[in-house]
FIGU-122411 format. One line per 4 residues: their letters; for each residue x, y, z of C-alpha. Coordinates in steps of 0.1 Angstrom, whole numbers, plus 5000, padded with zeros to 4 digits. Layout:
a> X:Y:Z  ...
REM end
This chain:
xxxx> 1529:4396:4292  1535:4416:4319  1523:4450:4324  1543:4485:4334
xxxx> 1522:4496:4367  1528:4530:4388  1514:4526:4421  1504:4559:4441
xxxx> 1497:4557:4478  1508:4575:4505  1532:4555:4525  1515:4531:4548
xxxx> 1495:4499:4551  1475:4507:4520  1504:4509:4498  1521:4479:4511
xxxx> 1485:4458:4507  1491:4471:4471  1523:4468:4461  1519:4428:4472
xxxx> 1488:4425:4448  1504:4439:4421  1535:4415:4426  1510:4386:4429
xxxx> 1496:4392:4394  1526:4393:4379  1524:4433:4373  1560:4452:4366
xxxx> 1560:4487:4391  1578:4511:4373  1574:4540:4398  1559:4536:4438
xxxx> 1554:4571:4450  1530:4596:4471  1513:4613:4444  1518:4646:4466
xxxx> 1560:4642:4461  1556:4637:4422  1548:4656:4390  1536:4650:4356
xxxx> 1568:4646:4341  1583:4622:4366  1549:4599:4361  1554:4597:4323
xxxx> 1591:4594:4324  1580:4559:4339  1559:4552:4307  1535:4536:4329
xxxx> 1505:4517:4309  1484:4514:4343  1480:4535:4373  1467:4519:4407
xxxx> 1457:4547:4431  1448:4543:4465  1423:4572:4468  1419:4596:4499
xxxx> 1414:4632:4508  1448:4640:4516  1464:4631:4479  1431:4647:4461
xxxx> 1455:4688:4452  1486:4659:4445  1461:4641:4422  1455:4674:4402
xxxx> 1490:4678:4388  1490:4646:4374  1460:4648:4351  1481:4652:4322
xxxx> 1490:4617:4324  1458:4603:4340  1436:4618:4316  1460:4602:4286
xxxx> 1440:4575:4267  1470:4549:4262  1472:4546:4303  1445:4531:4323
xxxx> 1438:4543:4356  1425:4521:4384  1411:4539:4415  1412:4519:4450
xxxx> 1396:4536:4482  1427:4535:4505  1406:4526:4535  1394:4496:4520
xxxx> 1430:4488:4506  1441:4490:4541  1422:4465:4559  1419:4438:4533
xxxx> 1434:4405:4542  1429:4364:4535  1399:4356:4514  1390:4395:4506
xxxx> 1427:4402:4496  1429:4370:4475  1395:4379:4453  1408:4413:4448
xxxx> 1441:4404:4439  1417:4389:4413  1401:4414:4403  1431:4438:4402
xxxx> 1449:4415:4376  1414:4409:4351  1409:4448:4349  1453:4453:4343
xxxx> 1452:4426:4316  1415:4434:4300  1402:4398:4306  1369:4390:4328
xxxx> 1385:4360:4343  1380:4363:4379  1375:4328:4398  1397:4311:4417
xxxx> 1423:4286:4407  1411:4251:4399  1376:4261:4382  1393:4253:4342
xxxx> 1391:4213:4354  1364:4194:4338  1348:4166:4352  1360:4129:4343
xxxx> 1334:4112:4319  1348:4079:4317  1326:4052:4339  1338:4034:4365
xxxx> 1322:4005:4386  1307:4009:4418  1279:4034:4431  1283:4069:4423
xxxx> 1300:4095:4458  1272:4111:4471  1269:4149:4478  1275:4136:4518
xxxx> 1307:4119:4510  1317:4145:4488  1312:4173:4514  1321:4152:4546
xxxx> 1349:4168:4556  1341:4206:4545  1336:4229:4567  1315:4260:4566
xxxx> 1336:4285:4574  1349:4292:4535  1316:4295:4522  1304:4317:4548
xxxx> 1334:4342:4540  1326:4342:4506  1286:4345:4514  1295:4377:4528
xxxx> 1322:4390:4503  1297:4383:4477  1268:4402:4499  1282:4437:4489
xxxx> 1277:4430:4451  1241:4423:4451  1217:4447:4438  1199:4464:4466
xxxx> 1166:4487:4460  1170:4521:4467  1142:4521:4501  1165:4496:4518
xxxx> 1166:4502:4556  1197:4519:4572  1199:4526:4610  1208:4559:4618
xxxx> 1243:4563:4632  1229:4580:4668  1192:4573:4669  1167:4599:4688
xxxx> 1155:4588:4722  1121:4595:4715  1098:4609:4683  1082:4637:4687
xxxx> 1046:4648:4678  1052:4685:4662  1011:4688:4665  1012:4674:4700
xxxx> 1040:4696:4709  1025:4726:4693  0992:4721:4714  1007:4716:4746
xxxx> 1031:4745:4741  1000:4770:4729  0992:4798:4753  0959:4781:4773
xxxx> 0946:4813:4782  0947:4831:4742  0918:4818:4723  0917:4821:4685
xxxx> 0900:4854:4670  0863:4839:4650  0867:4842:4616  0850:4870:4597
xxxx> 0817:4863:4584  0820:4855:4543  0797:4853:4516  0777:4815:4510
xxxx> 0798:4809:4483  0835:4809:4499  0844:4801:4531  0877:4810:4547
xxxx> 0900:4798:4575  0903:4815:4603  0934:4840:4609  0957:4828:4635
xxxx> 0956:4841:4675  0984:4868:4673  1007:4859:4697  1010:4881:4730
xxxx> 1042:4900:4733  1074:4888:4742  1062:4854:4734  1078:4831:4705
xxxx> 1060:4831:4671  1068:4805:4645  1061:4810:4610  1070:4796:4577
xxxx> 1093:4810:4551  1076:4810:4517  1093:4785:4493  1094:4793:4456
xxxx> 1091:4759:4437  1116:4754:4412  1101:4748:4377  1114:4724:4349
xxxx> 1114:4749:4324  1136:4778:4348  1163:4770:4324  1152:4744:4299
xxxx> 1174:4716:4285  1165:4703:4254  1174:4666:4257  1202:4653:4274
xxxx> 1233:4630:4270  1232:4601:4297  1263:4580:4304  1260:4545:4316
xxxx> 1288:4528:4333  1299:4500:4360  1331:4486:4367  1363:4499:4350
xxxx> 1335:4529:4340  1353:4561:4366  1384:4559:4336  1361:4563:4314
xxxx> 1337:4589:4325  1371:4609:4330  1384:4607:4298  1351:4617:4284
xxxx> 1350:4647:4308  1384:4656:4299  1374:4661:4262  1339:4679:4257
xxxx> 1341:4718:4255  1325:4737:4286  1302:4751:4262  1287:4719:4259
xxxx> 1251:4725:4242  1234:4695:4263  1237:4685:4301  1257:4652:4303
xxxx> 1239:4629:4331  1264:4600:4348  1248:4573:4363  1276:4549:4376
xxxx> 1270:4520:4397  1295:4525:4432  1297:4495:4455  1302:4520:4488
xxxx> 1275:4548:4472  1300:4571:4477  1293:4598:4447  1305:4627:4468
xxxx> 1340:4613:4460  1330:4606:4422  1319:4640:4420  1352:4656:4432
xxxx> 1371:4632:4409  1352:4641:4378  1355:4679:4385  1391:4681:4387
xxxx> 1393:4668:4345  1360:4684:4336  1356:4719:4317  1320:4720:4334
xxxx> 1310:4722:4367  1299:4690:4386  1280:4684:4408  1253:4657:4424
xxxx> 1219:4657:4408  1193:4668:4438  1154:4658:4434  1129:4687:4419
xxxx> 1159:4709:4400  1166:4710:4367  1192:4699:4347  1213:4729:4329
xxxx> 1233:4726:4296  1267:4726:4299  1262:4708:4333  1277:4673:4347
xxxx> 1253:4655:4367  1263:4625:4388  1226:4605:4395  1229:4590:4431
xxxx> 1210:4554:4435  1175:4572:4452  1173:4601:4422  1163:4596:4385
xxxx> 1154:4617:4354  1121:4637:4350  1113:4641:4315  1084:4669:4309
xxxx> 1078:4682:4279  1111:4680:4269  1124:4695:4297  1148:4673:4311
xxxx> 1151:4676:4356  1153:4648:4385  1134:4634:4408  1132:4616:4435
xxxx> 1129:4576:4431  1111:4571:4397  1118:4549:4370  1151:4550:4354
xxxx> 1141:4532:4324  1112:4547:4317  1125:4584:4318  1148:4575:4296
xxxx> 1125:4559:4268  1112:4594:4268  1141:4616:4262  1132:4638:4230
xxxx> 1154:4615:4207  1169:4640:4186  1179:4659:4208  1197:4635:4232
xxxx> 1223:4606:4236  1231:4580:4251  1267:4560:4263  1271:4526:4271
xxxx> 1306:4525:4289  1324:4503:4304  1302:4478:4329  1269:4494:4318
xxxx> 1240:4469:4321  1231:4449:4288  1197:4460:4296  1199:4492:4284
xxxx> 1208:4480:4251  1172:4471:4246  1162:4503:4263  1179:4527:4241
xxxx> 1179:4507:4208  1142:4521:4196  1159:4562:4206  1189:4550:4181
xxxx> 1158:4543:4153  1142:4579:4161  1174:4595:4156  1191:4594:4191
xxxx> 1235:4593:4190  1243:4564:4212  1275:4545:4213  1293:4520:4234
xxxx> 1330:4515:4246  1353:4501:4220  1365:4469:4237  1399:4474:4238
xxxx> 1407:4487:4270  1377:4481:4281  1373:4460:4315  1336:4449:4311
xxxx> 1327:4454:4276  1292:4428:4277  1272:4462:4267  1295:4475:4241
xxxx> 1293:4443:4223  1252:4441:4227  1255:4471:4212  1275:4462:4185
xxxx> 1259:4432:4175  1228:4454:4161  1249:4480:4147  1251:4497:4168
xxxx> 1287:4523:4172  1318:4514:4193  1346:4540:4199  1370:4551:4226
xxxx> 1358:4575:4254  1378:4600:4237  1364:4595:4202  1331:4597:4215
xxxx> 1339:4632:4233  1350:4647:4200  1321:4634:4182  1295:4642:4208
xxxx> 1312:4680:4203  1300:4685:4169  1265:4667:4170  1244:4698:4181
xx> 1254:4727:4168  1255:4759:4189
REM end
């Protein structure tokens, strides 16, 4: 059956690339706007059951007046970096188009046309067609575009190489430099003589005047405990995971008693976007979780791919690279949860399960409406508690008293 789509996108290649996807699929559009011409009313007039928008800067204030609808659990929202929408054409456009209609109709079915036929088992005389023969008169070309489509979904470690955009023409030695740049004719003042049982360094030269001094502001280390969370609540997600993170955001109270933690798998890494998206339905601030701070209750924390959790003590902060998994077999179980939305990893299933035994809430994404529900139904298959990502909000708002 076909489904009622609104598609927002500023006028432009984008929006055409769009609008012929959603034909493709078979998808009904029920209202093609610029999200900055529209309001509230006139989206759910259209009683759409899917929005497809083509996200950029310039629609993010437009975006804002339509959270009334966006944020509504009965419509699924599908986000699309307009750049990307833009410039997709032939093979790329094709696999999207894919894509597009498996997360509009809730099914995982994303291959191409042709893979349903089985092979014939009947026998028939003769020697069997070799690979050679089979292949003789395919070229390369195809596979190669799909090796490289395929290339931005693989995992990648978070100390992969990047060049830098303008690289330096030379690195610098700050001790060299320092040397060579000392005054030759100043000589350091001898350190005082101390007793046997301490020695000290000795003071630095003082520099002669009207010539530059450097120095080193002192930096005050910021402590785990400064403002101490006890446990946490972290949300897994993946693919068809931003809707649900939103709704979820929408619904807890900004007096939260717990810092919610997002770690959501992006294929461009770009968070700074989630971030912004997250605040605009959030009653708590959000913001990107930064290496040696802690994490504050009442707080919405998006985990970039080089930062993890630091558990200490019960004190729950980041840091820099670490070990996902292993952080968060420590969270202090009573005091924390854990959400399995939609595309989480099924390997967290086996990571959380023993916190659900100590007394840890975790749930999963009911399926319906769910885009990638393989960790919701791990989940379930040990018991474990599927709702929607409202339900869970409303739960999650009554499990730690103030």
């Amino acid at each position: 059956m076909s489904k009622r789509v609104a598609l927002l996108a500023r006028p432009g290649q984008a929006r055409e690339h769009l609008r012929a996807a959603l034909h493709e699929v078979g998808a009904e559009i029920v209202l093609e706007d610029d999200p900055n011409a529209i309001d509230a009313q006139t989206l759910g007039d259209a009683l759409p059951q899917v929005v497809l928008v083509a996200l950029e800067p310039a629609i993010e204030e437009g975006l804002e007046k339509l959270d009334a609808v966006l944020i509504d659990p009965s419509v699924a929202v599908i986000f699309d970096e307009a750049e990307l929408a833009a410039r997709r054409q032939g093979w790329e456009a094709q696999r999207w188009s894919r894509h597009l209609a498996a997360k509009i109709y809730g099914h995982a079915d994303v291959l191409p046309p042709g893979r349903e036929e089985e092979p014939s088992l009947d026998l028939e005389p003769g020697l069997p067609i070799t690979p050679a023969q089979l292949h003789a008169d395919a070229g390369i070309e195809k596979h190669m575009e799909e090796a490289v489509d395929l290339a931005w979904e693989l995992p990648q470690d978070d100390f992969a190489y990047t060049p830098p955009a303008n690289p330096p023409a030379a690195v610098v030695d700050a001790d060299d430099w320092l040397r060579a740049a000392a005054p030759a004719e100043e000589a350091p003042v001898a350190a005082p003589t101390a007793p046997a049982a301490a020695s000290a360094p000795p003071p630095l030269a003082a520099p002669a005047a009207g010539k530059w001094e450097l120095s080193l502001e002192p930096i005050e280390a910021v402590s785990l405990q400064t403002k101490r969370a006890a446990g946490a609540v972290v949300a897994f997600a993946g693919i068809g995971g931003p809707d649900a993170v939103r709704k979820l955001l929408a619904d807890l109270p900004a007096d939260f008693p717990r810092p919610l933690i997002v770690h959501l798998k992006l294929d461009g890494g770009r968070y700074d976007n989630l971030v912004r998206q997250m605040a605009r339905v959030s009653t708590m601030p959000v913001s990107l979780a930064e290496p040696d701070h802690p994490a504050q209750p009442g707080h919405v924390y998006v985990l970039p791919g080089d930062v993890s959790l630091r558990v200490d003590n019960g004190a729950i902060g980041f840091v820099g690279g670490g070990d996902l998994r292993e952080a968060i077999a420590q969270l202090p179980p009573k005091d924390s949860g854990v959400l399995l939305l939609s595309g989480s990893d099924v390997q967290w299933v086996d990571i959380v399960w023993p916190l659900a035994a100590k007394g840890a809430w975790i749930a999963g994404q009911s399926t319906e409406g769910c885009y990638d529900p393989a960790a919701s139904q791990a989940l379930a298959s040990r018991g474990g508690t599927l709702a929607s990502p409202v339900d869970i909000a409303r739960a999650l708002s009554t499990q730690w008293p103030q």
